[in-house]
N, C-alpha and C positions, 0 to 999 in steps of 0.2 A: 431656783428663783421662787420666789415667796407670793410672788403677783397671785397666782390662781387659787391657793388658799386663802390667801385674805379675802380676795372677792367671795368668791363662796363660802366662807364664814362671815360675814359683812351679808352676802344676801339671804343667806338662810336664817341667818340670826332675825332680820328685819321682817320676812316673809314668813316664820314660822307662828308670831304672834296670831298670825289670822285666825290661827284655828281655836287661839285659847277664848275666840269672841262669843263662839257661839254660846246662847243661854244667858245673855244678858240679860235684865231686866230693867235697871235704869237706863234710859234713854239718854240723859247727860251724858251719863259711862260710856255707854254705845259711840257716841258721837264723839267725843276722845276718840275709845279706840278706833273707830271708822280711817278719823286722821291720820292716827299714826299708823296705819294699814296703809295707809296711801302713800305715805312716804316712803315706805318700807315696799308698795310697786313701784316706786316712781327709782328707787334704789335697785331694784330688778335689772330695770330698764336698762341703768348704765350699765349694770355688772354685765347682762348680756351682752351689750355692746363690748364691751372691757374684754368679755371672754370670747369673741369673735363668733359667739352663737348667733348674733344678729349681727347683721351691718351696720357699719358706725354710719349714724344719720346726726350730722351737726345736727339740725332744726329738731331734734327729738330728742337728743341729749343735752337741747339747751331748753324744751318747753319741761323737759322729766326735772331740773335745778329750778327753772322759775315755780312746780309745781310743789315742788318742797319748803321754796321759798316762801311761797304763799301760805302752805299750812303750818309754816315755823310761825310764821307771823299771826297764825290764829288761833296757835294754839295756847298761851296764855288767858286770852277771854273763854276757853274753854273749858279751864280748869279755875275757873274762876270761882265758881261754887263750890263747895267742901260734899262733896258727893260720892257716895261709895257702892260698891256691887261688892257680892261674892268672887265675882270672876277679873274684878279692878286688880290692875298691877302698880295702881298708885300706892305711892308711899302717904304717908301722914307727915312726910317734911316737907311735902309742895309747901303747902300751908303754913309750915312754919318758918320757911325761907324763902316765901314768893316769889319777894324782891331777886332773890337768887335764880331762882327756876325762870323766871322771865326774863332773865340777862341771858341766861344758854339759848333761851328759846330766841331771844332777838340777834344771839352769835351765831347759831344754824340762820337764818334768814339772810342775815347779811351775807354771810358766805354763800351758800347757794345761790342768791341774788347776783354777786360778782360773777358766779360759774357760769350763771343762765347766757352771762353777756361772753365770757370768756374762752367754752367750751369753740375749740376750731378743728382740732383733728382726736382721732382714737389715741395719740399717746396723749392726751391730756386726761382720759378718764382715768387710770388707775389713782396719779395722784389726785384728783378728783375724787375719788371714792374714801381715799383714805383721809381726805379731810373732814369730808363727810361724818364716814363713820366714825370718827376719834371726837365730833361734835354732836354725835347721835349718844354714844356713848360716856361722854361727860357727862350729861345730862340723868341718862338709866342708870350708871355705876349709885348716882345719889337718891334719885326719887323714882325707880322703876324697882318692884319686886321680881324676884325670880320666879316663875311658878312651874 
């Protein structure tokens, strides 16, 4: 069964950014990444649940989806500025495809928005996550660098 590596590739992937934050210097940058830090606990959150490391708590695995919810949704005024760091893993196509990059970021919203109301038992998070992350992922394949 393929469930327990996806998840833990799905969370480490989202979780591992933290560490490339530190030594920021713009504050905009920071503030990005902070978000997308948040998302990427808030993606923890299920995976634990998912992987039975925590207890499936409906009301925590439907605030961790409204909470992705919310930074899907704010993350376009985030990036709204053409702002760079050393340590940015933005790409220079945000900017050139905005329109674009704001449609993924309002397709992560919507989704986690439905999940927040949807999530009822633990077999909902796997395919939960996988939608998740295949819309975290649209997004990074195009305007997220590798570092």
């Amino acid at each position: 069964m393929m469930r327990a590596p996806l998840i833990a590739l799905t969370v480490l992937g989202l979780a591992g950014t933290a560490f490339a934050h530190t030594g920021v210097k713009n504050m905009v940058v920071k503030a990005r990444m902070d978000a997308m830090s948040a998302i990427g606990a808030d993606m923890k959150t299920l995976g634990q649940m998912a992987k039975g490391v925590t207890a499936f708590d409906r009301e925590m695995a439907r605030s961790a989806a409204a909470s992705i919810a919310k930074h899907a949704a704010d993350t376009p005024a985030l990036f709204e500025a053409d702002e760079d760091d050393p340590k940015s893993e933005a790409k220079a196509e945000i900017w050139d495809d905005f329109a674009d990059f704001t449609a993924k970021s309002k397709s992560l919203e919507a989704l986690a928005l439905e999940l927040s109301a949807s999530i009822a038992a633990g077999s909902d998070l796997v395919p939960a996550i996988k939608s998740l992350g295949a819309a975290c992922q649209a997004c990074h394949k195009v305007y997220r660098e590798e570092k």
